[in-house]
KEFI-242448 format. One record per residue (C-alpha): residue in one letter; z, y, x. Coordinates in steps of 0.2 Angstrom, whole numbers. Each point is the difference from the previous one (the first is absolute). Layout:
// KEFI-242448
ATOM,res,z,y,x
ATOM,a,Z,Y,X
...
This chain:
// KEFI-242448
ATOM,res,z,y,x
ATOM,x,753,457,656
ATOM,x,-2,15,-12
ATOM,x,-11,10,13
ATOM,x,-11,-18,4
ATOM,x,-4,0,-18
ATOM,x,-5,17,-3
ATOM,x,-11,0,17
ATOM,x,-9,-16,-7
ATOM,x,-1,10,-18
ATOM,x,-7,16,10
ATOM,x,-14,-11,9
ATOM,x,-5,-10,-15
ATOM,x,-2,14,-9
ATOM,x,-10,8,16
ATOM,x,-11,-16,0
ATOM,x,-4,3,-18
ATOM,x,-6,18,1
ATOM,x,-9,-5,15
ATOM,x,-8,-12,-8
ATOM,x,-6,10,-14
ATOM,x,-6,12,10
ATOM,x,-11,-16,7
ATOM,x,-6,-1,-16
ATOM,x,-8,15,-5
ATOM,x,-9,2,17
ATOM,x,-7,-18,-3
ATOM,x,-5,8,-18
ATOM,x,-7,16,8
ATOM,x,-8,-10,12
ATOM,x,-10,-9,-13
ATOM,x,-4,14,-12
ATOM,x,-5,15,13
ATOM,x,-14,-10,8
ATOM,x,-11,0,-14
ATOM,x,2,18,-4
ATOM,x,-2,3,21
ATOM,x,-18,-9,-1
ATOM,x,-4,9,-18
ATOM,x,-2,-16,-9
ATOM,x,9,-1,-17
ATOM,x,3,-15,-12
ATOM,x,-1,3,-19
ATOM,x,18,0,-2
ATOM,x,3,14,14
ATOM,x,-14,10,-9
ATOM,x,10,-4,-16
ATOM,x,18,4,7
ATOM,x,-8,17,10
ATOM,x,-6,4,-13
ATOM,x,13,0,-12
ATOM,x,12,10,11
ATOM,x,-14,13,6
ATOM,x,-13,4,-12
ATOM,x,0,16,-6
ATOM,x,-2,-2,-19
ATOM,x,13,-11,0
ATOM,x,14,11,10
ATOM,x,-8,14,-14
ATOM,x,5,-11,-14
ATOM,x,17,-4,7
ATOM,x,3,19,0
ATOM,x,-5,0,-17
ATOM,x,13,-13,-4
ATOM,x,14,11,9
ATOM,x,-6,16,-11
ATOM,x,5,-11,-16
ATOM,x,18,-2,7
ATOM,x,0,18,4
ATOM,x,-4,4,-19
ATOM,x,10,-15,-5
ATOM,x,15,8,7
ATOM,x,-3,16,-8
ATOM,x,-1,-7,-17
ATOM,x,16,-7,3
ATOM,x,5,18,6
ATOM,x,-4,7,-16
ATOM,x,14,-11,-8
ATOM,x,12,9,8
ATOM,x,8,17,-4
ATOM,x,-8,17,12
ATOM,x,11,12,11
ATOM,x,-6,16,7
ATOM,x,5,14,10
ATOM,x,-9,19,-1
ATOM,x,6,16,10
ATOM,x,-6,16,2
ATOM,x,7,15,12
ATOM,x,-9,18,-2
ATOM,x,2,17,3
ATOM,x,-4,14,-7
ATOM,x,-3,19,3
ATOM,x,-3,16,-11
ATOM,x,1,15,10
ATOM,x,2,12,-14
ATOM,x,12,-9,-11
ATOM,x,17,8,0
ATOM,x,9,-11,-13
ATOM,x,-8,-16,-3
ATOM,x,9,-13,-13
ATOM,x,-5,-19,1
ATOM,x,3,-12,-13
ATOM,x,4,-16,8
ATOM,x,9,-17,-8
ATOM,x,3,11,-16
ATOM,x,9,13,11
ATOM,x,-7,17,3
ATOM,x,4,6,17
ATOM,x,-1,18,8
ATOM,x,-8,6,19
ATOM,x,-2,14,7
ATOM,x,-8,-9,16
ATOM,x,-18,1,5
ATOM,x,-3,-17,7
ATOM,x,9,-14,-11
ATOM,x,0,-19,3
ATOM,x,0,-12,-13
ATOM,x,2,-20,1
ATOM,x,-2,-12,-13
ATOM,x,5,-22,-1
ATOM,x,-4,-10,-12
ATOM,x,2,-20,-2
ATOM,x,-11,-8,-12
ATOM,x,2,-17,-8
ATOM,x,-12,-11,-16
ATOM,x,0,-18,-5
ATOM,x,-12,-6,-11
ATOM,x,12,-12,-10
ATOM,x,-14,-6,-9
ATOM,x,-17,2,-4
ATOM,x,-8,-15,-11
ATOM,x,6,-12,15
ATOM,x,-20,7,9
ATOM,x,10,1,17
ATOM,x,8,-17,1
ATOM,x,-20,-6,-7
ATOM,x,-6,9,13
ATOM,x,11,-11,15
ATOM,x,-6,-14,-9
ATOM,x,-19,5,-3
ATOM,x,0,3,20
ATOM,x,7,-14,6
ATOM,x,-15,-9,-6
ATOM,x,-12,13,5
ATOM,x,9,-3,17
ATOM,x,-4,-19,-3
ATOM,x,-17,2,-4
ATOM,x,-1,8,16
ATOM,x,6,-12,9
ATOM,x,-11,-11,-7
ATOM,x,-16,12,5
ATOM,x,5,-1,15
ATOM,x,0,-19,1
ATOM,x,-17,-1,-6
ATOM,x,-5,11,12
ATOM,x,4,-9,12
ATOM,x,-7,-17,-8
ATOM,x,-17,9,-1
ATOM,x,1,5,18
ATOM,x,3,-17,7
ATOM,x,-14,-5,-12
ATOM,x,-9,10,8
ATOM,x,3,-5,18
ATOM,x,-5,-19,-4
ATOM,x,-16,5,-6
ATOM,x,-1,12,16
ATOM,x,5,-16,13
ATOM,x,-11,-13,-7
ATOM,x,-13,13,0
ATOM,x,1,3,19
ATOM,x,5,-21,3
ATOM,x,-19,-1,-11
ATOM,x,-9,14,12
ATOM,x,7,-6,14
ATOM,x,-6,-20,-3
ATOM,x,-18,7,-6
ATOM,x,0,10,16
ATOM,x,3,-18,10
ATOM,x,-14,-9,-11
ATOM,x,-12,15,5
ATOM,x,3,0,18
ATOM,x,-4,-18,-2
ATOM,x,-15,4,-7
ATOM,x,-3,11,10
ATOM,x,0,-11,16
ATOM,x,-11,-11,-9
ATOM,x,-13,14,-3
ATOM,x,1,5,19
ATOM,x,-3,-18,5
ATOM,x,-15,-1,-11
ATOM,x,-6,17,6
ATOM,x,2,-5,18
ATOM,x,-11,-15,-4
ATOM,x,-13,8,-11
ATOM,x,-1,10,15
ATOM,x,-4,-15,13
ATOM,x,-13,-6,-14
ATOM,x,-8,15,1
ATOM,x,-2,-1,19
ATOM,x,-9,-16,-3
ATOM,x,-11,3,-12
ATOM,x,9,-9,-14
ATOM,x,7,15,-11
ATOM,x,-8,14,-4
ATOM,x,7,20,2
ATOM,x,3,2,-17
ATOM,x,11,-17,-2
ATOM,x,9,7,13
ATOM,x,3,17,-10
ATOM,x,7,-9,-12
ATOM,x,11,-9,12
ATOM,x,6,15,7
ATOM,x,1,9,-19
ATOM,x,13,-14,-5
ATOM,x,9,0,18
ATOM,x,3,20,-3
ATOM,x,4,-3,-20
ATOM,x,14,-13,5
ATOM,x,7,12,13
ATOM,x,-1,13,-16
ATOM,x,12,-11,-10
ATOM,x,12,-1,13
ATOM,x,0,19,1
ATOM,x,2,1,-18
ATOM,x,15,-12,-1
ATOM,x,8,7,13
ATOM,x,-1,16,-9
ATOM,x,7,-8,-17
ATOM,x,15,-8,11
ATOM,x,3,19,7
ATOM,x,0,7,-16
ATOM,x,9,-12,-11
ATOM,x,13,2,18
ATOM,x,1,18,-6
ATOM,x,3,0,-18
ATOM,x,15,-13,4
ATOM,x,7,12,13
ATOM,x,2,14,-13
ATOM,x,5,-12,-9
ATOM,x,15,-3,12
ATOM,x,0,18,5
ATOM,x,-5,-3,19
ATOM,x,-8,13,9
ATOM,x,-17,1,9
ATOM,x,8,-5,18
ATOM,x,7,-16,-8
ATOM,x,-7,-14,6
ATOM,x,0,-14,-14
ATOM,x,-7,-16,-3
ATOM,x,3,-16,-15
ATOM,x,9,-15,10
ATOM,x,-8,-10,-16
ATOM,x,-10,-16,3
ATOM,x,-14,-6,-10
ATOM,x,6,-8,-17
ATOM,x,-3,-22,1
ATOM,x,-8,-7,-13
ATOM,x,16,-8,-7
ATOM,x,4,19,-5
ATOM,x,-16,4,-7
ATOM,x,2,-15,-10
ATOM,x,19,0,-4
ATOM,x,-1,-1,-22
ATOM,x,-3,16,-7
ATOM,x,16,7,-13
ATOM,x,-3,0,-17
ATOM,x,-5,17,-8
ATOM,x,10,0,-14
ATOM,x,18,-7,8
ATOM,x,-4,14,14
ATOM,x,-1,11,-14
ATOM,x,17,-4,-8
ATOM,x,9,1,16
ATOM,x,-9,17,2
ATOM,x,7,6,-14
ATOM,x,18,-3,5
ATOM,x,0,4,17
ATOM,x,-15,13,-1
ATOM,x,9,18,1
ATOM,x,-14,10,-8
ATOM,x,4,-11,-16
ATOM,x,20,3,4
ATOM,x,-5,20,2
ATOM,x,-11,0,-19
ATOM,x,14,-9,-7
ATOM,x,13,11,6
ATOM,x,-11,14,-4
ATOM,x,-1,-5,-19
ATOM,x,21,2,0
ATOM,x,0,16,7
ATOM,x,-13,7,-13
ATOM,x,15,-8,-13
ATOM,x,13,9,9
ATOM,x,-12,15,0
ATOM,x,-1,1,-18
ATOM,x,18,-3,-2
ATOM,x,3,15,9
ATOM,x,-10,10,-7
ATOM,x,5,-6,-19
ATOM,x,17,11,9
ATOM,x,-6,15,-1
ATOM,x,4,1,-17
ATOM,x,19,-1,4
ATOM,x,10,14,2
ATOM,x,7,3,16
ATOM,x,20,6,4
ATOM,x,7,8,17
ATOM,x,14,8,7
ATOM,x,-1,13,11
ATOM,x,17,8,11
ATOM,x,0,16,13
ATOM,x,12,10,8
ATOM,x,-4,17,6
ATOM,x,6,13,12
ATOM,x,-2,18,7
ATOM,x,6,15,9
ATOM,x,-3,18,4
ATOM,x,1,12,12
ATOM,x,2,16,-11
ATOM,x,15,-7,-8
ATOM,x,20,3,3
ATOM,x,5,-16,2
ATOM,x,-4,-12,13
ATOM,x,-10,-13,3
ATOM,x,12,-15,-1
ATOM,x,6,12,-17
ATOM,x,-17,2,-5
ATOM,x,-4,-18,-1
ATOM,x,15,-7,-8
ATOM,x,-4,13,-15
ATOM,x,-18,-5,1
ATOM,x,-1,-18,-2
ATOM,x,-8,-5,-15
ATOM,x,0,-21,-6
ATOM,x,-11,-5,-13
ATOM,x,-4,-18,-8
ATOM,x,-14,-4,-15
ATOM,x,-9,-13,-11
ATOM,x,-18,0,-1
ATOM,x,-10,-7,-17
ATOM,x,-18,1,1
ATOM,x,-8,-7,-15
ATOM,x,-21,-2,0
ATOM,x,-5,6,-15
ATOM,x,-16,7,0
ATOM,x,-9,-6,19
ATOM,x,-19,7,-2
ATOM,x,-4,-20,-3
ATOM,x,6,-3,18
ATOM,x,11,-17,-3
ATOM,x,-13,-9,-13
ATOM,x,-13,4,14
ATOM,x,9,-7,12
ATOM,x,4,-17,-8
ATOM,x,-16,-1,-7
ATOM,x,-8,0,19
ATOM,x,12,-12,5
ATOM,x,-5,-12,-14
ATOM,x,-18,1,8
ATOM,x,7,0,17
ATOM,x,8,-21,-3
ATOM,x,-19,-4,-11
ATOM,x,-6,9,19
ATOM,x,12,-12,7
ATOM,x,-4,-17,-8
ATOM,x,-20,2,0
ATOM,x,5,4,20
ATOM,x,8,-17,-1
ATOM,x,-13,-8,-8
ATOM,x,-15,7,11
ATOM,x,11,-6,16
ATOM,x,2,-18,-7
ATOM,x,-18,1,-4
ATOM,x,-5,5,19
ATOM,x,13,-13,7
ATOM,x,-8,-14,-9
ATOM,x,-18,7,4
ATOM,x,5,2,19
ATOM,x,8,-18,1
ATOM,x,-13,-9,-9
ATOM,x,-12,8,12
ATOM,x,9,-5,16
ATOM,x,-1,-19,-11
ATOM,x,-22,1,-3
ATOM,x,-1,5,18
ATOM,x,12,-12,7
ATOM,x,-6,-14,-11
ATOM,x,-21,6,7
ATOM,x,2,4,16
ATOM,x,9,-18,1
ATOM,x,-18,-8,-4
ATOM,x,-9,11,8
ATOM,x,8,-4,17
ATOM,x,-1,-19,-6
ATOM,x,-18,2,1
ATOM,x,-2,13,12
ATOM,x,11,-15,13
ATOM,x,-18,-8,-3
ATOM,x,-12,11,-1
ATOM,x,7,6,18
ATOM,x,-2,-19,8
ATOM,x,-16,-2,-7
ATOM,x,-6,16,6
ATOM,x,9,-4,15
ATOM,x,-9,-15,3
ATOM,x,-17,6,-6
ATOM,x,0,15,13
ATOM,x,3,-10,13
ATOM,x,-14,-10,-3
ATOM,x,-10,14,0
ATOM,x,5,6,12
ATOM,x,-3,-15,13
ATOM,x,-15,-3,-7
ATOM,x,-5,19,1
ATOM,x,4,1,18
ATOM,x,-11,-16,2
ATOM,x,-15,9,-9
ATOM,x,3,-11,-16
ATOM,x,2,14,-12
ATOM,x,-4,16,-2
ATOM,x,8,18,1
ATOM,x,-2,1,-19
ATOM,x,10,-17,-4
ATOM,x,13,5,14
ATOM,x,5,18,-8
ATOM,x,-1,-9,-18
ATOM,x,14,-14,9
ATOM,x,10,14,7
ATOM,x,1,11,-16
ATOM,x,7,-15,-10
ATOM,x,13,-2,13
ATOM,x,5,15,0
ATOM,x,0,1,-18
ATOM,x,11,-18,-3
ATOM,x,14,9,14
ATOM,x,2,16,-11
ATOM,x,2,-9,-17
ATOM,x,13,-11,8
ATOM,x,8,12,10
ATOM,x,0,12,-17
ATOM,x,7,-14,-13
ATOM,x,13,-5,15
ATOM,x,9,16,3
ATOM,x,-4,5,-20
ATOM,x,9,-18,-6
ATOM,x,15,2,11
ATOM,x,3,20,-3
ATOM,x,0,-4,-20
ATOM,x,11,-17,0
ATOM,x,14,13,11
ATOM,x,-1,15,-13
ATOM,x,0,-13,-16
ATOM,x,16,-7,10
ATOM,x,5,18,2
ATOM,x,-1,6,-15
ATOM,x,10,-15,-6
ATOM,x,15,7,10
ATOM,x,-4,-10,16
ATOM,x,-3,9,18
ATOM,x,-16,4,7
ATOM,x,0,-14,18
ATOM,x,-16,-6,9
């Protein structure tokens, strides 16, 4: 029975692992396409980006340098030990006699080459010294938190930066589909223009102008193709891919219900901001490390007391005795205090702490200026939330008037009804209507996800 049940424990735990294993393929599964084909979601950009991107593996090494210096501080609490030796030899070829006084014994040779060694262990504490040390652990450990927090902000502004970059290129890329619509619609009308011609209904300079607006649509698609390249570009440095990386957005275009989701309010953005915002964490922190600063330097006016301990050692080769002799008579213990009492400092101290007194007024104006430009930046994504809002409201029907009023035109043009003049006037206002809603579209739903961002919410569309 006892062998049964631990076959059956062995191949339940044998399913498990199996089926774990089943698990992470199915995950991989699902990922790895999407990075096969080059096409990228916002929150893959946002997750690549966060492990890969060089400014921010830089400030995480800044972080570590502020434990290394952390430690160190710490180390200067602690007493000192160190070991010196020295071995050397000397030669004086015309000496006869030659007396050496060594340890407080004077020592006689008669030998040309003599070799000399020396040990020495050296020991200090600072015991105390106006309690700068255990300040200065303290002082750094905020420094190392203000770190931290750069670093955070760092990589806030990045992933700021990348939402602005991907509904850029989801903008460029719906413009470029509006123009290669156009475009058709030019080359239809070209095409016919050119029919007329044949039958002595149009004349050669409508037809110019046919063929003008057929080569200027095909411009536009050119040119946003171009824009969708470049914005492509900017987000791969962003994410640190290389040239030979193909990459693509998996994003759709926004649906109106997005674009007309209810805007946050300015102001209870701004008040989240403020607690969850680490540049305002960072100022804040900064304006306690000035206080320590001053505290620290108001310490320099302490005296400082320290005790230093050595043991030294030596040996000679001109000497009677032996070495093992030599060093037993030689060794030397010593132990002190040390007092130093700042008297007179060239003005060193009160310089000090009267810099660190305009360091924290440095500080809280820093503070200040930063809540300043958060509030200016939040109430800016607000105004261009709240307008581009409208204008896409009346942008939806300046497009389906346009829309219909093209068409029109055009049947009517292709019937000889209007003109070439009317037609291009038709087409213009079109092409007009689709830019401002496609603008106030992508505008409106960028600026609703950075107030929500800045309000401690993550950036999804």
């Amino acid at each position: 029975m006892l062998k049964k049940d631990v076959l059956k424990i062995v191949i339940v735990k044998t399913l498990k692992t199996r089926k774990r294993y089943l698990a992470l393929i199915l995950v991989c599964l699902t990922i790895l396409p999407a990075f096969a084909q080059g096409s990228w979601t916002l929150r893959q950009c946002l997750d690549y980006a966060r492990e890969n991107n060089i400014q921010l593996q830089k400030s995480r090494i800044s972080q570590k340098e502020g434990e290394i210096t952390l430690w160190q501080d710490k180390g200067a609490l602690f007493p000192s030990l160190s070991f010196a030796t020295s071995q050397s030899i000397g030669f004086r070829p015309f000496e006869k006699n030659m007396a050496i006084v060594q340890n407080g014994q004077v020592t006689q040779t008669s030998n040309k080459f003599t070799e000399q060694g020396s040990y020495g262990l050296n020991a200090s504490w600072t015991v105390w010294n106006g309690g700068i040390n255990h300040k200065n652990v303290k002082a750094q450990e905020v420094q190392n938190e203000i770190t931290k927090l750069a670093t955070a902000q760092s990589e806030l502004s990045i992933q700021e930066q990348i939402a602005q970059l991907y509904v850029q290129i989801l903008y460029s890329a719906e413009a470029k589909k509006v123009n290669e619509q156009l475009a058709e619609t030019a080359k239809s009308q070209y095409e016919r223009g050119v029919e007329m011609q044949k039958q002595g209904q149009m004349s050669k300079a409508d037809v110019a102008q046919l063929e003008a607006q057929w080569r200027s649509a095909q411009y536009d698609i050119v040119n946003s193709e171009t824009q969708v390249l470049n914005y492509k570009r900017q987000l791969k440095s962003l994410l640190e891919l290389g040239i030979d990386t193909p990459f693509d957005v998996a994003g759709s275009a926004p649906s109106d219900e997005q674009v007309l989701a209810p805007i946050p309010s300015a102001q209870s953005t701004f008040e989240k901001a403020l607690n969850t915002r680490p540049e305002i964490r960072s100022a804040e922190l900064s304006i306690k490390a000035a206080d320590m600063g001053i505290d620290i330097a108001k310490r320099g006016y302490y005296p400082t007391i320290g005790v230093s301990a050595s043991a030294g050692d030596s040996h000679y080769s001109g000497s009677n005795d032996k070495v093992g002799q030599q060093m037993k008579n030689n060794l030397n213990l010593s132990a002190g205090v040390n007092l130093s009492v700042p008297i007179f400092d060239n003005r060193r101290n009160k310089s000090a702490v009267e810099k660190a007194k305009l360091q924290k007024v440095t500080s809280e104006l820093d503070l200040q200026d930063k809540k300043n430009a958060l509030s200016s930046t939040i109430e800016n994504y607000w105004l261009n939330a709240n307008s581009s809002q409208q204008r896409f409201l009346s942008a939806c029907a300046k497009v389906e008037s346009a829309q219909t009023s093209y068409e029109l035109l055009d049947a009517q043009f292709k019937n000889g009804l209007k003109n070439i003049v009317e037609l291009l006037q038709g087409r213009d206002n079109l092409v007009s209507a689709k830019q401002d809603e496609l603008q106030s579209k992508y505008t409106t739903l960028l600026n609703i996800q950075l107030l929500k961002f800045y309000g401690g919410e993550e950036i999804s569309m």
